[in-house]
C-alpha positions in Angstrom: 2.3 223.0 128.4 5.7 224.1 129.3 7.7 226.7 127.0 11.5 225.1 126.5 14.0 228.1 125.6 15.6 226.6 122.5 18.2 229.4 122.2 19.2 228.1 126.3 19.9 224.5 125.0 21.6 225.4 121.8 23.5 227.7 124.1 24.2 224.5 126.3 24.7 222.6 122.9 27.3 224.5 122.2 29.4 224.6 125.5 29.3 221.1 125.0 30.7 221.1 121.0 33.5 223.5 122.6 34.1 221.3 125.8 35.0 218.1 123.1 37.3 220.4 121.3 39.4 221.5 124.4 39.6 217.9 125.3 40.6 216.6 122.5 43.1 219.5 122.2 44.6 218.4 125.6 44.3 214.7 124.8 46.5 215.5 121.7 48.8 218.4 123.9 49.2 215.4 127.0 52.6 215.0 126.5 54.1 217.3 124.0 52.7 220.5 126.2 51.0 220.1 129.4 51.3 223.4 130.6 48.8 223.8 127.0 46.8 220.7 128.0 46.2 222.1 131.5 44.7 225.2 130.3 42.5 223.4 127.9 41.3 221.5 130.3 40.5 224.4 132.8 38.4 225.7 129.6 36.5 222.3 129.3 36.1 222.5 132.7 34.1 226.1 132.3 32.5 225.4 129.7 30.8 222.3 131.4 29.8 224.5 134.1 28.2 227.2 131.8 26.5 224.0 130.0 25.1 222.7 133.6 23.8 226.3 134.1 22.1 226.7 130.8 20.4 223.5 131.0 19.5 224.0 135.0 17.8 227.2 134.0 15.6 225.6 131.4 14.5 222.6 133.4 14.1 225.3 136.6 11.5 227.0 134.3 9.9 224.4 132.7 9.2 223.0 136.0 7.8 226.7 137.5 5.9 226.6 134.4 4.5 223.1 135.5 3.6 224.2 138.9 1.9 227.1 137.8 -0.7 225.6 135.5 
């Protein structure tokens, strides 16, 4: 059986918390300050990546693990 890195996907868990933050930051910023909102969103925009990373490395391993046993 497959070992899942918890501490990976609460990583992952939170880049996503942090990505709805930013967003709703530059939903609120839109029009009052979109140099602000801009930014934010290029932050949201990271953070998804690191998310997509986190969880690509756990499923990348879970599956070596797979073909291994």
């Amino acid at each position: 059986m497959p070992q899942i890195d918890v501490n990976q996907l609460n990583q992952a868990k939170a880049n996503v918390t942090l990505t709805q933050e930013l967003l709703t930051k530059a939903i609120e910023k839109a029009n009052s300050d979109p140099t602000l909102a801009q930014e934010a969103i290029k932050q949201a925009s990271n953070e998804i990546s690191s998310a997509l990373s986190a969880v690509t490395q756990v499923q990348n391993t879970t599956q070596t693990q797979q073909t291994a046993e």
